[in-house]
C-alpha positions in Angstrom: 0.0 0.0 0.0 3.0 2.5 0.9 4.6 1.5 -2.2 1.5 2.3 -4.2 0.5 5.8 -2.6 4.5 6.6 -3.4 3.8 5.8 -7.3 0.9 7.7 -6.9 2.4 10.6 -5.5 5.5 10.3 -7.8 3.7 10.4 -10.9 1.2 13.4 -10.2 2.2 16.4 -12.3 3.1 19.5 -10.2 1.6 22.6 -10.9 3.3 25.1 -13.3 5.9 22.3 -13.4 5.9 20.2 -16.9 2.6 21.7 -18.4 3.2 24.1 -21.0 3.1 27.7 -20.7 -0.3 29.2 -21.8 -3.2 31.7 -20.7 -5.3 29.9 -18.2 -9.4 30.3 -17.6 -10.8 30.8 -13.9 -11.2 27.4 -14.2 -7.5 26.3 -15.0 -8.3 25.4 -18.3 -5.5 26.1 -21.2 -7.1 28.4 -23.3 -6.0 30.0 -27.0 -7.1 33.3 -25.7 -8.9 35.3 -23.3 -9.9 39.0 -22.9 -10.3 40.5 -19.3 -12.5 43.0 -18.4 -11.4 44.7 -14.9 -14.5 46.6 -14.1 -14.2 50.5 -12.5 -14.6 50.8 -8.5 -18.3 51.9 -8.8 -20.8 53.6 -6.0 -23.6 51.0 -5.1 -24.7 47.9 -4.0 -25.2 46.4 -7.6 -21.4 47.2 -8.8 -17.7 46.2 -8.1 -17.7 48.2 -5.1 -13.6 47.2 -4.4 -12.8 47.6 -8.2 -11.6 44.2 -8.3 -14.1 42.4 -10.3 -14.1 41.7 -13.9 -15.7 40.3 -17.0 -14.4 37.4 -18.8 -14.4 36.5 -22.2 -12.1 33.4 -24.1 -12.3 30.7 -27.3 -14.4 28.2 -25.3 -17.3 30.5 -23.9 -20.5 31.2 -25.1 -20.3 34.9 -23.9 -19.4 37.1 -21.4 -19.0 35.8 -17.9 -18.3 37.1 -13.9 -15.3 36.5 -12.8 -15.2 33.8 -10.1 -13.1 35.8 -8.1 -11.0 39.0 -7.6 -8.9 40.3 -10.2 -5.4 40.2 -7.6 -6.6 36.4 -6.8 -4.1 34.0 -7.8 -6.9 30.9 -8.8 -8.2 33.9 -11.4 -7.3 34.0 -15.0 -4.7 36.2 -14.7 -3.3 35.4 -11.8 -2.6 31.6 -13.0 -1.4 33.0 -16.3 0.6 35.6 -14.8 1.9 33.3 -12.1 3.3 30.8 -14.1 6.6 33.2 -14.4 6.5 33.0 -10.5 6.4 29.6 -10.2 8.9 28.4 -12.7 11.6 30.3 -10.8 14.9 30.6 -12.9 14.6 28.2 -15.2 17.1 28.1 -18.1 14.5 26.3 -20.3 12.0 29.5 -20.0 12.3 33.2 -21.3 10.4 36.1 -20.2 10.0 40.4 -21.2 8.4 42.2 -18.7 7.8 46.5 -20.0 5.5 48.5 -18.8 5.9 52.4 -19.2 5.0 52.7 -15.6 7.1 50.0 -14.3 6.5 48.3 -10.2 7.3 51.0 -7.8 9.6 48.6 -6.0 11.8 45.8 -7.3 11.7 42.1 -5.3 14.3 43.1 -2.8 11.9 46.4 -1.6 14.2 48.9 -3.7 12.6 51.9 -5.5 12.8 51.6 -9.2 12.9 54.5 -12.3 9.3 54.7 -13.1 10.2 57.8 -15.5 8.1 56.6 -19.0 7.4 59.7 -20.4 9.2 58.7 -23.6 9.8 55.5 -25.1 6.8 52.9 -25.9 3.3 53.7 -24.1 3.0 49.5 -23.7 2.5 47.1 -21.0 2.6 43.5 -21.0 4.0 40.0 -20.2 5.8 37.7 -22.6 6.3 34.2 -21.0 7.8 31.4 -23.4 9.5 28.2 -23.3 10.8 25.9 -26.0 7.2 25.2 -27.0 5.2 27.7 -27.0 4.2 30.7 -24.4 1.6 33.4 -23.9 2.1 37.1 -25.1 -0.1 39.1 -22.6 -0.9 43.3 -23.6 -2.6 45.4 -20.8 -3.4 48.8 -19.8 -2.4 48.2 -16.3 0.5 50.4 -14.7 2.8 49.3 -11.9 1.9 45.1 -13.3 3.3 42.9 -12.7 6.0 42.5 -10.1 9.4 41.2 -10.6 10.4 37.0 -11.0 12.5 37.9 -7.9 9.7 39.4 -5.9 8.6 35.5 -5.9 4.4 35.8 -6.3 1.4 36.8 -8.8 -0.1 39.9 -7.4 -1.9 43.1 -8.6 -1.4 46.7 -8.1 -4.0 48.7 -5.5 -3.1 51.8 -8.2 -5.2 49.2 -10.4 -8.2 49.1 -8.9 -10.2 52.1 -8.8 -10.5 52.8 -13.1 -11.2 50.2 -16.0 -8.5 47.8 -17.2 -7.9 45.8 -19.6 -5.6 42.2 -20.5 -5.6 39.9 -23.7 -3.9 37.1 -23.5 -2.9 35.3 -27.2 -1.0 31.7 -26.6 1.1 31.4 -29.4 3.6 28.5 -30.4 7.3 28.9 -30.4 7.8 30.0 -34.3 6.0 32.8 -33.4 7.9 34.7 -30.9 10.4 35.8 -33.4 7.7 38.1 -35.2 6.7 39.4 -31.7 10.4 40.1 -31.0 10.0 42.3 -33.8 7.1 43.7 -32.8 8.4 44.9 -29.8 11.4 46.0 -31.2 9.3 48.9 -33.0 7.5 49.6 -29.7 10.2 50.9 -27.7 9.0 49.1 -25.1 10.2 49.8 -21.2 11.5 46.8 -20.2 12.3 46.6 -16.5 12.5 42.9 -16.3 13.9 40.4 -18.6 15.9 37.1 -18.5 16.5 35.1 -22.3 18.0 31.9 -21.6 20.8 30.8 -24.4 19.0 27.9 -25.2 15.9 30.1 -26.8 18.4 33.2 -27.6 19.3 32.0 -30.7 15.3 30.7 -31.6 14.3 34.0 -30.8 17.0 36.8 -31.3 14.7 39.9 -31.6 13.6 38.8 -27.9 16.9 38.8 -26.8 17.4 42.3 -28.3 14.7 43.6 -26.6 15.4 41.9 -23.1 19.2 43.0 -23.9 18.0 46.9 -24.1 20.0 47.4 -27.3 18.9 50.6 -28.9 15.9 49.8 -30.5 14.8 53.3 -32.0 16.5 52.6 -35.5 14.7 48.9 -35.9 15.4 47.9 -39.5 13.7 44.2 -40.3 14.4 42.0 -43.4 13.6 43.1 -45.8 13.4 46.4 -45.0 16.5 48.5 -45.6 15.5 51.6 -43.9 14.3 52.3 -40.4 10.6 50.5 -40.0 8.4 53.4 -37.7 5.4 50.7 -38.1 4.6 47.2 -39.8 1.3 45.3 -39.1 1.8 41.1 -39.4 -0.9 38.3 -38.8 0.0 36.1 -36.0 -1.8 33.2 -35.6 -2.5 31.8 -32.1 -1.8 28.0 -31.2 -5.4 27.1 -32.1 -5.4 28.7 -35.4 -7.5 32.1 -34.6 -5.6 34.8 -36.5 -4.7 38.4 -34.7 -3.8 41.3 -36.9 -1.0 43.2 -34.6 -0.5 47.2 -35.5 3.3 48.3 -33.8 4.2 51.8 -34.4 6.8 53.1 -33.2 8.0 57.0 -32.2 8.8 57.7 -35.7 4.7 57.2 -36.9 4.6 60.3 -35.7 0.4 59.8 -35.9 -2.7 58.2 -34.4 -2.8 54.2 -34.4 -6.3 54.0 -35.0 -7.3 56.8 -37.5 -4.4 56.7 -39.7 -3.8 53.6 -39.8 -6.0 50.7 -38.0 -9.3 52.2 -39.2 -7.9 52.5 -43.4 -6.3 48.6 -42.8 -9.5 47.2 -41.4 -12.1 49.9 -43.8 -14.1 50.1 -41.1 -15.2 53.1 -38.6 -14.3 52.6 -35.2 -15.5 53.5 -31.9 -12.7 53.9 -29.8 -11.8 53.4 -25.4 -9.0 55.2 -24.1 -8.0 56.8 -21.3 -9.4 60.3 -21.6 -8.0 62.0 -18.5 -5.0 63.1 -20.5 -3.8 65.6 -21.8 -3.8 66.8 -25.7 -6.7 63.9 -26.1 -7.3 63.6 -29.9 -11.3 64.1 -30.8 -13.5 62.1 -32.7 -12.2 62.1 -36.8 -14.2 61.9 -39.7 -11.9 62.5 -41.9 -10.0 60.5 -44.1 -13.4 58.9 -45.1 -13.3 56.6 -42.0 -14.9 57.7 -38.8 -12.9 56.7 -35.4 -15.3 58.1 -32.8 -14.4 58.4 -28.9 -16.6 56.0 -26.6 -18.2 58.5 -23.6 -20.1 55.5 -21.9 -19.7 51.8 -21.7 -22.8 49.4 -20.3 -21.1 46.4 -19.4 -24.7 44.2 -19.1 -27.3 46.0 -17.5 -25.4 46.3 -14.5 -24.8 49.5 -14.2 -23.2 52.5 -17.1 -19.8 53.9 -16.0 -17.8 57.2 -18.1 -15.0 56.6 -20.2 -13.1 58.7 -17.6 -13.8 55.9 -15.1 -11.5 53.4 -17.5 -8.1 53.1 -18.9 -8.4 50.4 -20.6 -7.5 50.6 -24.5 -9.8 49.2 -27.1 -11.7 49.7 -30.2 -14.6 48.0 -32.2 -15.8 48.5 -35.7 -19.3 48.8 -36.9 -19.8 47.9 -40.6 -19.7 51.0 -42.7 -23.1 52.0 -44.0 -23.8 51.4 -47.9 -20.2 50.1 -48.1 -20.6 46.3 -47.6 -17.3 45.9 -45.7 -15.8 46.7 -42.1 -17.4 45.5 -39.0 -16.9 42.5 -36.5 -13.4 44.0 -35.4 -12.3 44.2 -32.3 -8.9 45.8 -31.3 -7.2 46.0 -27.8 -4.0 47.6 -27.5 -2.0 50.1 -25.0 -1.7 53.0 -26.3 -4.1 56.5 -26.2 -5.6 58.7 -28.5 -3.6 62.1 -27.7 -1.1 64.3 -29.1 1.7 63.6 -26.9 1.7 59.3 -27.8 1.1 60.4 -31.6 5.0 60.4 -31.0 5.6 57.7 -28.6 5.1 53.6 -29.8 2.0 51.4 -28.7 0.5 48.3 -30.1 -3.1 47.2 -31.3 -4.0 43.9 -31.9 -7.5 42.8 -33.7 -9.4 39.9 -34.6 -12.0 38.5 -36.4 -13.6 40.3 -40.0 -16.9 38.9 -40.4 -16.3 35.9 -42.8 -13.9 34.3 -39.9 -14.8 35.5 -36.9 -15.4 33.3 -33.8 -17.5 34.4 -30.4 -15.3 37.8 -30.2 -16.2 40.1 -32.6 -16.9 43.4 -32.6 -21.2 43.4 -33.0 -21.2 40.7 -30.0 -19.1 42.4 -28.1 -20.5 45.9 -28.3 -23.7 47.4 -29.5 -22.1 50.9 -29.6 -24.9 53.9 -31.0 -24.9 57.4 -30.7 -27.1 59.3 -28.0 -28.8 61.9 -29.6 -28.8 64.3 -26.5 -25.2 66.3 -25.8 -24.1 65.5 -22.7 -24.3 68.1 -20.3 -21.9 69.8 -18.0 -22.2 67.5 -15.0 -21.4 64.3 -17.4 -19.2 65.7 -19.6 -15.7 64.2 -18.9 -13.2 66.8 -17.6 -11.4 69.1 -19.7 -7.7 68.6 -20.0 -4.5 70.6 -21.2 -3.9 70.9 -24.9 -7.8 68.9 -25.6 -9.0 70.6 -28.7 -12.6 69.1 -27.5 -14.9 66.4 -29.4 -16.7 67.2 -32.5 -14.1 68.2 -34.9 -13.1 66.9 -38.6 -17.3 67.1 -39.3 -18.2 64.4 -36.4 -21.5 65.9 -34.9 -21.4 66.2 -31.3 -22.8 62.9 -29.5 -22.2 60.5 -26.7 -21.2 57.6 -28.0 -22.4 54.5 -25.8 -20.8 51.4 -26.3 -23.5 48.1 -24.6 -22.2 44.9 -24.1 -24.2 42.0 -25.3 -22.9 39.1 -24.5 
């Protein structure tokens, strides 16, 4: 009986031991992708009072579902993604790029760290690979996550009180190299890195990244001058295929009106973080509209302003009379003002109509216009440098994005 509980025992799998890296469900599933919702701290009994709830959305769901815990809970979604970096420890088998333009306050040993990200790339997010395959995570979140050396999975209380956002893509190994390169035309602030020499030389752009190496002179086969933005298809593990938009400093212009919106020929309502300065209103120009969200209705739980969120995302609707466009969605880092016009960010969408899977940008949002301007108590604040909303011919509406599913 001893000998068999000791086979038993022996040939259990430990957690975040052999399994392969990947973004993880609430319920510990592998999943190709999920997109996390974190939820403003809201007034009331039927809202997130603690601003630690969130939505949930991945491949194998039918829609839209609570959380089953707290977004800094390390059974959550993104805590057992997230924590997989944590729990693998140094590992010479498994590479990981940690950037955030507003990087931990403290380090794991309880030192202060630069948190200066006023230049550079205005991205956040997590890549976690291993010979296999790994995860590449994009968020809106500053201060996340902490360090490998600070040893656990938690989440910042500078988080909690607006709107966040995180999608998580699993991706094999081959692909890594073209997110490398990605990165490399971000300008990301990396504060934490480690790229073992046995995936260095699988994925060298990585390693350029992690290695700091100046990266605001990226030149890419076959490009012969200095690349200032290139959008590539990267298809996840499973096959669903994500258009990524990297711009770097040298763009010089708006991600999503000069560039996503023509790529995709589709309008698109836009989610940024509004309580900044120099914030770019709506366009219709250019013949595509990209119009600035005001409200969001996640459910019929309760309506909260776009000044209430800093999360980063965009959906299309299908352009009127034109037959094309619509059933994008787009979630990336970067916001719509004058100042990042000059600094890099990234924007990933999925799914045009004829391919799409449960995410796409009709299920996801049933955005419309409110006839009624909003008045001086809604309005959000005015900031520095805002030239206001309305301009390049957009009538002046609040547009209301409602979640469906």
């Amino acid at each position: 009986m001893i000998l068999l509980l000791s086979l038993l025992i022996f040939f259990v799998p430990l957690e975040g031991g052999s399994s392969s890296i990947s973004c993880y469900n609430d319920q510990g599933d592998a999943v190709d992708w999920f997109y996390l919702y974190k939820l403003p701290k809201q007034d009331g009994t039927k809202s997130p009072e603690k601003g630690e709830m969130y939505l949930l959305l991945d491949k194998g769901s039918e829609g839209w579902t609570d959380g089953k815990v707290t977004v800094n809970d390390t059974t959550g979604a993104l805590g057992r993604t997230v924590g997989q970096l944590y729990s693998q420890g140094k590992n010479s088998e498994v590479a990981y790029i940690l950037y955030n333009d507003q990087r931990p306050t403290e380090d794991g040993g309880g030192r202060r760290v630069d948190n200066s990200g006023s230049s550079g790339g205005h991205t956040k997010g997590v890549v976690l690979l291993d010979k296999n395959q790994g995860f590449w995570l994009v968020h809106s979140t500053p201060h996340f996550p902490p360090v490998r050396q600070a040893g656990e999975f938690s989440y910042p209380s500078s988080g909690v009180t607006n709107g966040q956002n995180f999608i998580c893509v699993t991706y094999p190994l081959d692909r890594f190299q073209t997110i490398g390169e990605q990165l490399q035309i971000n300008q990301p602030h990396v504060y934490d890195c480690d790229i073992p020499e046995s995936l260095a030389s699988l994925v060298p752009a990585l390693a350029a990244v992690c290695g700091k190496k100046r990266l605001s002179d990226v030149h890419i086969a076959p490009h012969n001058k200095p690349v200032s933005n290139r959008s590539v298809t990267l298809t996840s593990k499973d096959g669903t295929d994500f258009i990524s938009f990297a711009k770097g400093a040298s763009f010089d212009n708006d991600l999503y009106h000069s560039w996503v919106a023509p790529s995709l020929q589709s309008d698109l309502l836009v989610q940024f973080w509004i309580r900044s300065s120099g914030i770019l209103p709506s366009d219709c120009s250019l013949g595509w509209k990209v119009l600035d969200i005001e409200l969001i209705s996640p459910g019929k739980a309760f309506t909260f302003k776009a000044s209430q969120d800093h999360s980063k995302w965009a959906v299309s609707t299908e352009a009127a009379g034109r037959g094309v466009g619509g059933g994008w969605v787009c979630v990336g880092d970067i916001n719509r003002n004058k100042a990042e016009e000059k600094r890099g960010g990234e924007g990933r969408c999925v799914c045009g109509t004829r391919r799409c899977g449960r995410l796409t940008g009709r299920r996801l949002c049933n955005a419309r216009l409110v006839e009624e301007e909003p008045s001086s108590a809604d309005a959000p604040p005015e900031t520095a440098g805002s030239t206001g909303r309305g301009d390049a011919g957009c009538e002046i509406n609040i547009v209301q994005c409602v979640f469906l599913i």
